[in-house]
C-alpha positions, -999 to +999 in steps of 0.1 A: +317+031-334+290+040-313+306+061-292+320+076-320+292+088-334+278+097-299+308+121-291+304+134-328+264+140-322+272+160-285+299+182-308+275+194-333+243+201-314+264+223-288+276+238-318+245+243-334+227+253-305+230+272-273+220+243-247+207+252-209+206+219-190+180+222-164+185+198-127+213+187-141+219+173-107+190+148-110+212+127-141+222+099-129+258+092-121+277+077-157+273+041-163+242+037-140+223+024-167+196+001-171+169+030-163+144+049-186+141+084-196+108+096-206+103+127-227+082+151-244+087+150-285+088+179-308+117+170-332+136+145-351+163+159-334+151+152-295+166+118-295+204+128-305+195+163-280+189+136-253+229+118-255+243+151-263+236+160-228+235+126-207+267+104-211+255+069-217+245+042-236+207+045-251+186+024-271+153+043-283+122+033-303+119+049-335+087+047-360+092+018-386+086+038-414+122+054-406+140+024-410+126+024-449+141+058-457+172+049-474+202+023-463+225+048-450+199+067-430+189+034-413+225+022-404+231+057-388+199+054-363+206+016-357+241+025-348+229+055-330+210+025-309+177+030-326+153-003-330+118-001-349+085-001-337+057+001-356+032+027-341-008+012-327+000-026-335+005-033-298+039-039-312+051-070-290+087-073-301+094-033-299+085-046-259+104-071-257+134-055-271+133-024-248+131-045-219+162-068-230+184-040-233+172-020-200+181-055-186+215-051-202+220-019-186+210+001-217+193+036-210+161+039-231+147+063-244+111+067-253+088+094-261+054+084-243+027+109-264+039+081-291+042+114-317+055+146-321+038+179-308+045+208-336+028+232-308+052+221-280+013+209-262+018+178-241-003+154-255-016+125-232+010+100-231+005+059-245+012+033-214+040+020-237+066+037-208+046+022-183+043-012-192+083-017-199+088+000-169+065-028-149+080-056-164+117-043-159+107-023-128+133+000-142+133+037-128+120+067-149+139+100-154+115+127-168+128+146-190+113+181-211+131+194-245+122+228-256+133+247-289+136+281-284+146+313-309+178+319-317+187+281-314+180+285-279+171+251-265+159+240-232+164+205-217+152+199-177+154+167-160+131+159-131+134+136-100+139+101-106+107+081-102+114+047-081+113+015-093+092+007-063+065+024-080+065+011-113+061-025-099+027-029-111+011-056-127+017-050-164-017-064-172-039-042-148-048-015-172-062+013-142-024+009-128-011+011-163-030+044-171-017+058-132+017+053-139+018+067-173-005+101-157+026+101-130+050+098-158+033+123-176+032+147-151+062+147-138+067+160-178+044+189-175+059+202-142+097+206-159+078+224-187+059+244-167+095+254-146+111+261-180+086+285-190+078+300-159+118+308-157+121+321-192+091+342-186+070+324-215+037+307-216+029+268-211+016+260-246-021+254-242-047+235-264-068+261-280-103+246-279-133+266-295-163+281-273-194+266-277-206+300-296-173+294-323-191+257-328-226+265-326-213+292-353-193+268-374-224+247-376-247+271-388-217+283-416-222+247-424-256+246-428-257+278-448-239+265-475-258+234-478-291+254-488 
């Protein structure tokens, strides 16, 4: 049933959108398994976008309230391999789940900035990733998902980063924050080669100036008098 549902997932996204597979080279062989890949999140639909285009197994985290939708909805993502975490409770279990199945040769799935980015801004990502990856030692595969107009959509792999360096102690918190910057990085770059190809921008965080605040302040204290 599974793979069912995973050949009936790749149908309809190449259908309903026009996919360009960056580095495809850098995927790993079929049936490597038990390794991570670590993405950038902007839809529902990046999970489902992710085994359209690699051919494997996956388990992924998803946010517990999903699993409360409706029945149907939350037999569809459990079969689709989905398992519920439940997001800033330092959920224990969500760990030690992920790391059973990478053990089992599972390919997980996780989305380190922990939430979706409507502005397609990287946001700085959780040590979630990093901490699974240090207790499994399992390698990362970055990954970068972009929607594009027209149903254009955009999804680059990078290198594989070793398992030698995500042998870490998974309590040392400086190592923990490293790995996930590495991680996170490794994101950024295949956005940045993505844009820089189809002649875009990199989505940036507009901050305001210091004038725009000191302004917004004294709008503020305007209408107080």
């Amino acid at each position: 049933m599974y793979y069912f549902m995973r050949y009936f997932v790749q149908i309809f996204f190449y259908l309903k959108y026009k996919i360009k597979v960056w580095n495809k080279e850098n995927i790993p062989p079929k049936h490597t398994g038990g390794y991570i890949i670590a993405c950038n999140h902007q839809k529902y639909a990046d999970p489902p976008m992710i085994a359209a285009v690699v051919h494997e197994k996956f388990s992924f985290m998803a946010k517990d309230e999903l699993f409360h939708k409706n029945i149907f909805f939350k037999w569809i993502i459990t079969l689709c391999g989905a398992f519920p975490v439940v997001r800033g409770a330092g959920d224990g279990e969500a760990v030690r789940l992920a790391v059973e199945k990478l053990k089992k040769g599972r390919v997980l799935v996780i989305f380190p900035e922990g939430t979706r980015s409507t502005d397609g801004v990287i946001q700085r990502g959780k040590s979630g990733v990093a901490l699974i990856a240090a207790m499994t030692g399992a390698p990362v595969l970055p990954a970068y998902i972009r929607y594009g107009e027209k149903n254009v959509a955009d999804v680059a792999f990078g290198e594989m980063i070793p398992s030698e360096e995500m042998k870490i102690d998974p309590e040392d918190h400086k190592a923990l924050k490293r790995v996930s910057a590495r991680i996170m990085d490794s994101i950024k770059a295949l956005q940045k080669q993505v844009c820089d190809s189809r002649g875009i921008p990199v989505p940036l965080k507009i901050r305001k100036s210091s004038k725009e605040n000191t302004d917004t302040a004294e709008n503020a204290e305007s209408g107080n008098e």
